[in-house]
C-alpha positions in Angstrom: -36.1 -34.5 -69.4 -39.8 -35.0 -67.9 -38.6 -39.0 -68.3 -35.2 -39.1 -66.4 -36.8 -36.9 -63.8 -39.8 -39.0 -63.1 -37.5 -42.3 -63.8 -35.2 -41.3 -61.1 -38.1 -40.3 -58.9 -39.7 -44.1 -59.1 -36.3 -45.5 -58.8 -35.3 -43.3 -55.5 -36.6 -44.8 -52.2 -39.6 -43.8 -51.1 -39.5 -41.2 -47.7 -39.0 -43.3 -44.5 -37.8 -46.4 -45.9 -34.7 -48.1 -44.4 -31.1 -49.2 -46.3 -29.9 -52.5 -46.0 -26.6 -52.8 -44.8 -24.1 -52.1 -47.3 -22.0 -54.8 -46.3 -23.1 -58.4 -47.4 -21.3 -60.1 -44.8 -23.5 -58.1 -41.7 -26.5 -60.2 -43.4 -24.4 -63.5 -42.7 -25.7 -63.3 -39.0 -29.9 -63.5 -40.3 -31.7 -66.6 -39.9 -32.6 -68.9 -37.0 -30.3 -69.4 -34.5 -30.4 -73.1 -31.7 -28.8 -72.1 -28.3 -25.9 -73.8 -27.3 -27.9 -75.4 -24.5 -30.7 -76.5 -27.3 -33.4 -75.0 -25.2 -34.1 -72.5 -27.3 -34.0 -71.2 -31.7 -33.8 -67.5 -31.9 -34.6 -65.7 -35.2 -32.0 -62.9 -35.9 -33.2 -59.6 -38.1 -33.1 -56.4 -38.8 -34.8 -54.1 -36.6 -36.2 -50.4 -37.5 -33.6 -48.7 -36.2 -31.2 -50.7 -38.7 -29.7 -52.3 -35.7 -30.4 -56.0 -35.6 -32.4 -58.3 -33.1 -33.4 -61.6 -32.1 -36.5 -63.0 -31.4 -37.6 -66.3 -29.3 -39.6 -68.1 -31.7 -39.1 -72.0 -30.1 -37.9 -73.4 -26.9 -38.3 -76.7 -25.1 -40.7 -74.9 -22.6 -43.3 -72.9 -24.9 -45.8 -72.0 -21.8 -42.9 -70.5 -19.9 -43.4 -67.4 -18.7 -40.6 -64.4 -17.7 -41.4 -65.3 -13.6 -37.3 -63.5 -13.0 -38.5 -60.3 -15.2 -38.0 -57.7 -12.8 -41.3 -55.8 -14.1 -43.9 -57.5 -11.8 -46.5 -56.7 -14.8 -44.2 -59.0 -17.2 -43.5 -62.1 -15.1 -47.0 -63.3 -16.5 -45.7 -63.1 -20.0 -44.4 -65.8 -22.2 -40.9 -65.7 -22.8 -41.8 -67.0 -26.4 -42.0 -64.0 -29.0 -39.9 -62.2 -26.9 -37.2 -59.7 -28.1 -34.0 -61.3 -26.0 -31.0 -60.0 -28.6 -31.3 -56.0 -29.0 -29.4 -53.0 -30.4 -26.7 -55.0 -32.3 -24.6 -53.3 -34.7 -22.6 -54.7 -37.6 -18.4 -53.2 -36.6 -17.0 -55.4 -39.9 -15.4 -58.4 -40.1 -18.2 -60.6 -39.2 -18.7 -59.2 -35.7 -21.4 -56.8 -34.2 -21.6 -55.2 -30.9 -23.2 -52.5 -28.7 -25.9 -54.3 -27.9 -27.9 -56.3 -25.1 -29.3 -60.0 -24.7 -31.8 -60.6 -22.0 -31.3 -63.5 -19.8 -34.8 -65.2 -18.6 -33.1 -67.0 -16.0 -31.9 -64.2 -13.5 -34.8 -61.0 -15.3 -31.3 -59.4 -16.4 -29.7 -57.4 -19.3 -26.4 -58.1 -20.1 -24.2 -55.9 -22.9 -23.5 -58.4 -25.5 -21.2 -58.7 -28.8 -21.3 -61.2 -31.6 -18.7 -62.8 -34.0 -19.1 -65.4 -37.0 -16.9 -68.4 -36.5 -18.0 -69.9 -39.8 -21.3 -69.7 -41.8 -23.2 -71.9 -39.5 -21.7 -70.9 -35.9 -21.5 -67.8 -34.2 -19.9 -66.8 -30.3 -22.7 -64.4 -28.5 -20.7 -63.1 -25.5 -22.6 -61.5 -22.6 -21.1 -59.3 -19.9 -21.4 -56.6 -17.6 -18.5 -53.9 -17.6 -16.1 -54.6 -19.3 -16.3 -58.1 -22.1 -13.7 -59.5 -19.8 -16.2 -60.5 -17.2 -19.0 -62.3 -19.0 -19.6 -65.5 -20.7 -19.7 -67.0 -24.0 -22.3 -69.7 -26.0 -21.6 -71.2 -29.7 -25.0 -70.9 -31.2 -26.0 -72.8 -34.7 -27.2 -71.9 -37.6 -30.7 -73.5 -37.2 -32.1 -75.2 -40.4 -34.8 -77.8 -39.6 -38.4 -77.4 -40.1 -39.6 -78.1 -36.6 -40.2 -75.6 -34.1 -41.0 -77.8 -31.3 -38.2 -78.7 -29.4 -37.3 -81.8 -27.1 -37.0 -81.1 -23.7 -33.3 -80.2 -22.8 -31.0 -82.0 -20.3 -28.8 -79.2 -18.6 
């Protein structure tokens, strides 16, 4: 009896430690991610809180910093390594919501969702109010090597 107890003790997880999503399609949206405008591969994960995030890890302008951030003390720091995709949650079907995406252009927030067109293509749609009034991008699943990108022609 001593055995199964400890047994199941080992095997429990330890105090403070996070589950995985149950659902194996939420982890289809993890992995590196180019822009639609190729300026930019952002790195999607799972945050603390569960919720998942994405990080700027490469862009065609690596010494940019956040000049439109509208924290005067930020505007000095580099947009790259920046937490721009927050507070996503996985709703099923290969689509999360409830969460923001920063815009470095204009310093600005924006509520955001996300769907899965296929395995290597997902829609992030930005918006404020109501998802009507917003705007979408196709980002693609990023799988080169290089994290120096060309410069982008917009």
């Amino acid at each position: 009896m001593r055995c199964v107890a400890l047994c199941a003790l080992a095997l429990s997880p330890a105090p403070g430690a996070r589950a995985a999503p149950a659902d194996a399609q939420a982890k289809q949206i993890l992995g590196r991610w180019l822009t639609e405008t190729r300026d930019g591969i952002i790195e999607i994960s799972i945050a603390a809180d569960d919720t998942y995030q994405g990080r700027l890890i490469a862009g065609d302008s690596p010494q940019r910093v956040d000049k439109n951030n509208p924290d005067p003390a930020k505007q000095s720091e580099l947009l790259l390594g920046q937490v721009i995709l927050l507070r996503l949650s996985y709703k099923g079907h290969a689509q999360w919501s409830g969460g923001s995406v920063y815009d470095p252009n204009s310093g600005r927030y924006y509520h955001c969702s996300v769907e899965m067109i296929d395995q290597d293509h997902l829609r992030l749609h930005g918006y404020v109010g109501i998802s009507i009034l917003g705007r979408s991008q196709v980002w693609t699943r990023y799988t080169g090597t290089s994290l120096v990108l060309p410069r982008a022609t917009h």
